[in-house]
C-alpha positions as CSV (number, residue, x, y, z in Angstrom):
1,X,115.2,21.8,117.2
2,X,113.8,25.5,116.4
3,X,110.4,25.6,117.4
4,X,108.2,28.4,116.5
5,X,105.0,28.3,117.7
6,X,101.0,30.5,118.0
7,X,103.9,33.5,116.8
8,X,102.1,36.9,115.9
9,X,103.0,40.1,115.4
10,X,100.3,43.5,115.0
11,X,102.4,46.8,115.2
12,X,100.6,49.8,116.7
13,X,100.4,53.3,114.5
14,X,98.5,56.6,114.8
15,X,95.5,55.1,112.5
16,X,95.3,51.7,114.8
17,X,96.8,48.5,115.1
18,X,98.4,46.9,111.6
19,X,98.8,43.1,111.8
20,X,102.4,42.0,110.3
21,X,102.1,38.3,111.1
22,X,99.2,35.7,111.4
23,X,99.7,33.3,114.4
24,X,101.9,30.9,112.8
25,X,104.0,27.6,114.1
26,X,107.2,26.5,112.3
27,X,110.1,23.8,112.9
28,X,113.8,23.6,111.7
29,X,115.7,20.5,112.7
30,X,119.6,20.0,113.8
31,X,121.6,20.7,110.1
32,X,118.2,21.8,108.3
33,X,118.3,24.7,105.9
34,X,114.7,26.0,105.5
35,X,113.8,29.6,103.4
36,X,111.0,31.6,103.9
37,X,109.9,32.9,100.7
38,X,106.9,35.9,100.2
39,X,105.6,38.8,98.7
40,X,107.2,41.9,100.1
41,X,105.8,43.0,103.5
42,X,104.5,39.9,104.4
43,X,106.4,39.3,107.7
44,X,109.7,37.0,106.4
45,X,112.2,39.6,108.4
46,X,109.5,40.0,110.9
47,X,109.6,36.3,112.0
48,X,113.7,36.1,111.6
49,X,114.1,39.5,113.8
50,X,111.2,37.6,116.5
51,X,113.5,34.2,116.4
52,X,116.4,36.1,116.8
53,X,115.6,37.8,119.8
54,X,115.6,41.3,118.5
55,X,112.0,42.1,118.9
56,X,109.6,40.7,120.6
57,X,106.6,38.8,119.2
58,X,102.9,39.5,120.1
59,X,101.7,36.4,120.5
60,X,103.6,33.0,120.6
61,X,107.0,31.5,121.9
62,X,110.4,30.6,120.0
63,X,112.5,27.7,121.7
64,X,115.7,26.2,121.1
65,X,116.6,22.6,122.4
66,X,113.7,23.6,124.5
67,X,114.4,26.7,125.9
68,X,112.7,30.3,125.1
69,X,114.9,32.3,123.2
70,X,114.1,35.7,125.0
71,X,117.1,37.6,123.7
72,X,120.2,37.9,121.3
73,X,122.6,35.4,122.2
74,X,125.7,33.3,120.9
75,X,123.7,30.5,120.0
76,X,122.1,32.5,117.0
77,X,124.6,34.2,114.4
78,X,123.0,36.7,112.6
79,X,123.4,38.1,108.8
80,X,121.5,40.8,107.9
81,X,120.8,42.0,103.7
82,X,123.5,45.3,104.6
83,X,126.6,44.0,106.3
84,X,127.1,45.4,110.1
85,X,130.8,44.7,110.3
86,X,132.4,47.5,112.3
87,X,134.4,50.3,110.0
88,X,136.6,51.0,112.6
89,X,138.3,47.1,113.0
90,X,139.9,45.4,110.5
91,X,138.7,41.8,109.0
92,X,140.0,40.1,111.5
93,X,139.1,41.9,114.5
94,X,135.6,41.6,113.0
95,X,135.6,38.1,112.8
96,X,136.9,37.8,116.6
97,X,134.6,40.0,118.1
98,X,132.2,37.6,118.9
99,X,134.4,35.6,120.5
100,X,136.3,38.4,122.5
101,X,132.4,39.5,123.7
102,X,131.8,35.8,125.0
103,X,134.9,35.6,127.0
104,X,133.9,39.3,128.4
105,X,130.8,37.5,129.3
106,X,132.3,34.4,130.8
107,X,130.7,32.2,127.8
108,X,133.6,31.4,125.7
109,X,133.6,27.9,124.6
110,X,137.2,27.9,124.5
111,X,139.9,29.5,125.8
112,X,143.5,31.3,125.1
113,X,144.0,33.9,122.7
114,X,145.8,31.2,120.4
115,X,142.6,29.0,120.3
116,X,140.7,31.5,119.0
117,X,143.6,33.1,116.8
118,X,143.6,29.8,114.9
119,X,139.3,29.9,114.5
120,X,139.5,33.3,113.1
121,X,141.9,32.0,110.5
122,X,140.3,28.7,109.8
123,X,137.1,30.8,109.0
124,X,138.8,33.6,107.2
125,X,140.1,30.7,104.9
126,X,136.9,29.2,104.1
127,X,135.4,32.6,103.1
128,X,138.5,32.7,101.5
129,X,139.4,36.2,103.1
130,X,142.9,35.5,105.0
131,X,144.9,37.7,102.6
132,X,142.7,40.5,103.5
133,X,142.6,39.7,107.1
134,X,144.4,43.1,107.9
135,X,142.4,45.4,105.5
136,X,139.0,47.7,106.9
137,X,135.9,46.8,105.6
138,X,135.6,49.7,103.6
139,X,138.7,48.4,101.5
140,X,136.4,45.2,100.2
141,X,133.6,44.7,97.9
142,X,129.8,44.1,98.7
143,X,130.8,40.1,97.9
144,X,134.1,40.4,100.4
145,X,132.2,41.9,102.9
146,X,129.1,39.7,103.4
147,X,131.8,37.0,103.8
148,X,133.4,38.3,106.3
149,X,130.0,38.8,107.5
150,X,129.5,35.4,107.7
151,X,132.7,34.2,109.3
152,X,131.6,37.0,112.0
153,X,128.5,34.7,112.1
154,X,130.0,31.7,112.5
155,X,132.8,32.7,115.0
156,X,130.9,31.9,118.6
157,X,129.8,28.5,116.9
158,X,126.3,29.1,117.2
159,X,123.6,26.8,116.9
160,X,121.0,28.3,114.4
161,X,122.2,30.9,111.5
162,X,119.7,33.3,110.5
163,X,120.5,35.1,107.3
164,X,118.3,38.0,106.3
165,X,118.2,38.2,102.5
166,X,121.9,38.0,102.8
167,X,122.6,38.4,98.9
168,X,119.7,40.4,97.6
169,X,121.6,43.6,97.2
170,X,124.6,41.8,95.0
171,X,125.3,41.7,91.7
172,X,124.1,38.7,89.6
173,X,127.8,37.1,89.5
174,X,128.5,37.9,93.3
175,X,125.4,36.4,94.3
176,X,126.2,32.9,92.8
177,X,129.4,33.3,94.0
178,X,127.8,33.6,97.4
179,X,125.6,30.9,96.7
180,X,128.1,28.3,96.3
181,X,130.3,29.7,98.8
182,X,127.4,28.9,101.7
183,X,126.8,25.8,100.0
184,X,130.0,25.0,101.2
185,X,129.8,26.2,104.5
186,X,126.8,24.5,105.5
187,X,128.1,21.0,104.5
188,X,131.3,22.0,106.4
189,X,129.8,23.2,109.5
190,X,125.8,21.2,108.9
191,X,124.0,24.2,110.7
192,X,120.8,24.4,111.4
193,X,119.5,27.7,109.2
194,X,117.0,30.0,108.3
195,X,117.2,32.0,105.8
196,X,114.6,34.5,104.3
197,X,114.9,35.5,100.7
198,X,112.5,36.9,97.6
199,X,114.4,34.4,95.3
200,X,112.4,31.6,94.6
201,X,115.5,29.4,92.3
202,X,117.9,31.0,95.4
203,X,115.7,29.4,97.5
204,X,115.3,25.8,96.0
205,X,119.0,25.7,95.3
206,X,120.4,26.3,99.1
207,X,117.3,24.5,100.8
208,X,116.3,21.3,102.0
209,X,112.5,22.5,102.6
210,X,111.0,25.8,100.7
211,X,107.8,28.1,103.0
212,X,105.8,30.3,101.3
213,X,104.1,32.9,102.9
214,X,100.4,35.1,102.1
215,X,100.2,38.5,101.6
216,X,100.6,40.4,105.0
217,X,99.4,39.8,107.6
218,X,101.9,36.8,106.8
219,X,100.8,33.3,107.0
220,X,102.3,29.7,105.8
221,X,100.8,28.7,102.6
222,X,102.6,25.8,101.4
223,X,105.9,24.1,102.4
224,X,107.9,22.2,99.6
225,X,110.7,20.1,100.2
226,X,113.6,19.9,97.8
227,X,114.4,16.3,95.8
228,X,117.9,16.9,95.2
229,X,120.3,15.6,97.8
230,X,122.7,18.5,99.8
231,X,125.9,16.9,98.2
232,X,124.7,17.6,94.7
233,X,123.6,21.2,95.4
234,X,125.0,23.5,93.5
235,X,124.4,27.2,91.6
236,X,124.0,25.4,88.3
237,X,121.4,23.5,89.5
238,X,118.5,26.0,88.7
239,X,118.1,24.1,85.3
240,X,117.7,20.9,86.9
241,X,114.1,19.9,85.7
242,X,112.7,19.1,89.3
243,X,113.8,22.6,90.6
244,X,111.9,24.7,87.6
245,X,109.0,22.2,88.4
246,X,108.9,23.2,91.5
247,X,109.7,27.0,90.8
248,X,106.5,27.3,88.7
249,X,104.1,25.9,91.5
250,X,106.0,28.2,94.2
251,X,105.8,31.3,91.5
252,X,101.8,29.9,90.9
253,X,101.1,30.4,94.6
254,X,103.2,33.2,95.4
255,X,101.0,35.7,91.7
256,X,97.9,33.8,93.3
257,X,97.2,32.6,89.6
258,X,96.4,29.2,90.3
259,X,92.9,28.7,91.2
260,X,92.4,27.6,94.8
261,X,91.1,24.3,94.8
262,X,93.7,23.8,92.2
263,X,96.5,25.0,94.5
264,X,94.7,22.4,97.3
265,X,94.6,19.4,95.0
266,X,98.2,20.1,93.7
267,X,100.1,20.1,97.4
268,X,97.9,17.5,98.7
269,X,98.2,14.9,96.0
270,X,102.4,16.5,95.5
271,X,102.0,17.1,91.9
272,X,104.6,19.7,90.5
273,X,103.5,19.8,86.9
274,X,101.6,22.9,85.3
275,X,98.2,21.9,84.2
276,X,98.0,22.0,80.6
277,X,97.0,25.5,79.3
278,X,97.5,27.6,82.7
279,X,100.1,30.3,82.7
280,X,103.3,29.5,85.0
């Protein structure tokens, strides 16, 4: 399990200290796939960048199976919204990078070039990139390169993926495309998964448990599980009734139209309707 726990984070600047997150606890369990969803500013990067070890938090500890994650590491594949492949390697050599790094390191969880010749290639094909293997990044499109960013990801077999609002600057087409495509990669490889996002239908269509943030300084709201079963996820799922239900009370608490005790009553007692009259 990820375990967040009493996490904070206050940034200081020339007029004072400015809080980014609220103390805040979170879990994701083995093959979970929870979003964080949120106004802009509210902390949703901030939380992934603390669990991932690339800054620190103010308050609070992240653990893994137990242990504080204090640092990057191969147990946590990273994709950011801008892909990070290196310009100067080729698709391939991309992919293996992580894997050449961990054997540098001593940490390779399995050995011989061939070995890891034939990952590469298994995760090349189910990005579907193998016939552009050889070609620089530069040579793909935004779609082509955030999968190859994810193979990247994937390559040291980590044990949490944290994706960054992976599709938000793809077009409308790409971005289902992508959709589907990690759909398949998470019932292929069941990884545990965090992934932050400002698209609520994104959100309810890849997830198995939906938390909204406040305003900054960022705190949980609500948390929302999903009805519909991982095997039956798919992009053309956000007209499935239960899903818009569900969008409405997420978009209700995210424009802070719904009137609080209304917003209480609602998540305690699990009711996903629109009262009669209010504006979704």
């Amino acid at each position: 399990m990820l375990s967040v726990r009493g996490v904070s984070k206050a940034y200081a600047g020339r007029r004072g200290e400015t809080s980014a997150l609220c103390p805040l606890d979170l879990d994701v369990g083995e093959g979970e796939f929870v979003s964080l969803v949120g106004p802009s500013g509210c902390g949703k990067s901030t939380l992934l960048h603390i669990v991932a070890g690339l800054e620190p938090a103010t308050t609070g500890t992240v653990t893994l199976g137990g242990e504080r994650v204090l640092g990057p590491g191969a147990e946590l594949g990273v994709v950011f919204q801008q892909q990070t492949l290196f310009p100067w390697l080729s698709v391939r050599e991309n992919v293996r990078f992580p894997l050449t790094l961990a054997r540098h390191r001593g940490r390779a969880r399995q050995a011989g070039s061939e070995r890891e010749a034939d990952r590469v290639e298994r995760l090349l094909r189910l990005v579907d990139l193998w016939d552009f293997r050889d070609s620089a990044p530069a040579e793909l499109s935004g779609g082509m390169q955030q999968r190859a960013a994810l193979a990247r990801a994937l390559a040291a077999r980590p044990e949490v993926l944290l994706m960054d609002e992976p599709f938000g600057a793809l077009d409308a087409q790409t971005r289902e495309e992508m959709q589907g495509l990690l759909l398949h990669v998470i019932q292929h490889h069941r990884i545990m998964t965090l992934f932050v996002t400002h698209d609520v239908e994104e959100a309810l269509i890849l997830s198995d448990r939906v938390v909204v943030f406040s305003e900054r300084p960022g705190r949980v709201v609500a948390t929302f599980d999903v009805p519909v079963p991982r095997a039956d996820r798919s992009p053309d799922l956000k007209l499935d009734e239960a899903l818009l239900r569900l969008k409405r009370d997420i978009l209700s608490l995210l424009r802070g139209r719904a009137r609080p005790e209304e917003q209480r009553r609602r998540l305690l007692l699990g009711l996903t309707h629109t009262p009669r009259g209010e504006d979704p």
